[in-house]
N, C-alpha and C positions, 0 to 999 in steps of 0.2 A: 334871144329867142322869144319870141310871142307866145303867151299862153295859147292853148287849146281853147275855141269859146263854145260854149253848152250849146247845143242843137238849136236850143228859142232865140238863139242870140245873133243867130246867123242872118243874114241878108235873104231874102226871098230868090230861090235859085244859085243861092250862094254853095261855093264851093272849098273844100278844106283842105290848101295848097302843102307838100308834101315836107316842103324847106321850114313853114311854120308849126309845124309838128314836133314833139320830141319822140327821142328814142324809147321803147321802151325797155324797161332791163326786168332782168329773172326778181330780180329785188335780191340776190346772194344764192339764192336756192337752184338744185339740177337736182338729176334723177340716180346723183351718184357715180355717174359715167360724164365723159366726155369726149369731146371729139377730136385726135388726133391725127395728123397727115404725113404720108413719107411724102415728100416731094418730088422727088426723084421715079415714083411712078406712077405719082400724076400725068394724065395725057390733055389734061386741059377742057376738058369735054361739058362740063358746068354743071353736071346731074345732078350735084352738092346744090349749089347756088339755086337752080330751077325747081330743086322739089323743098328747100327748106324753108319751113311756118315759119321761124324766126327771123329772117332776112341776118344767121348769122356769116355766110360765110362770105368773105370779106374777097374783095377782085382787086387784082393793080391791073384798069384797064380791062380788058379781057381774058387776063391770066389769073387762075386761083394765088391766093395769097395768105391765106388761113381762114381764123375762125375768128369772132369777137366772140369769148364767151363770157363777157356781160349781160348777151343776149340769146345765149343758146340754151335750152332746155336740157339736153342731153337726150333727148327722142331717140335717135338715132337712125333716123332716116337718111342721113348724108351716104355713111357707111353702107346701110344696105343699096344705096342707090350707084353707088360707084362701083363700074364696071371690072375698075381693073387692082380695088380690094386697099385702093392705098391710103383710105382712110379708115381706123380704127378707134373704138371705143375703148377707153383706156379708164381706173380708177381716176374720182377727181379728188384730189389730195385735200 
């Protein structure tokens, strides 16, 4: 993976392609919760996926398929935003 290059470094109208990026991670740290899913009444709907800052919740495809939480903060936006309750903030161990 190719470094990130500093703004000055950039080509004039240059652009910072998404594949040469890395990920970012919490660095170890949440807010003490985290985000877990019953799958089973998930309806697939992506309100998780579409409202969350962290780009943590993870798709097989267009299906929900958890969470990285490498990347999640523990906000808890997913949860509030899921209509039908089936993901929950749970202690993170």
């Amino acid at each position: 993976m190719a470094a990130l290059s500093a703004w000055q470094q950039l080509e004039p109208g240059g652009a910072i392609v998404r594949a040469d990026t890395g990920r970012v991670r919490t660095g170890g740290w949440r807010t003490g919760l985290k985000p877990e899913a019953d799958l089973p009444r998930c309806v697939d709907c992506l309100l998780c996926w579409l409202y969350c800052p962290d780009s943590a919740v993870v798709l097989d495809g267009t299906t929900f398929a958890g969470f990285d939480l490498d990347v999640c903060k523990g906000c808890e936006i997913c949860a509030e935003m899921c209509p039908t309750g089936a993901i929950e903030m749970v202690p993170d161990a």
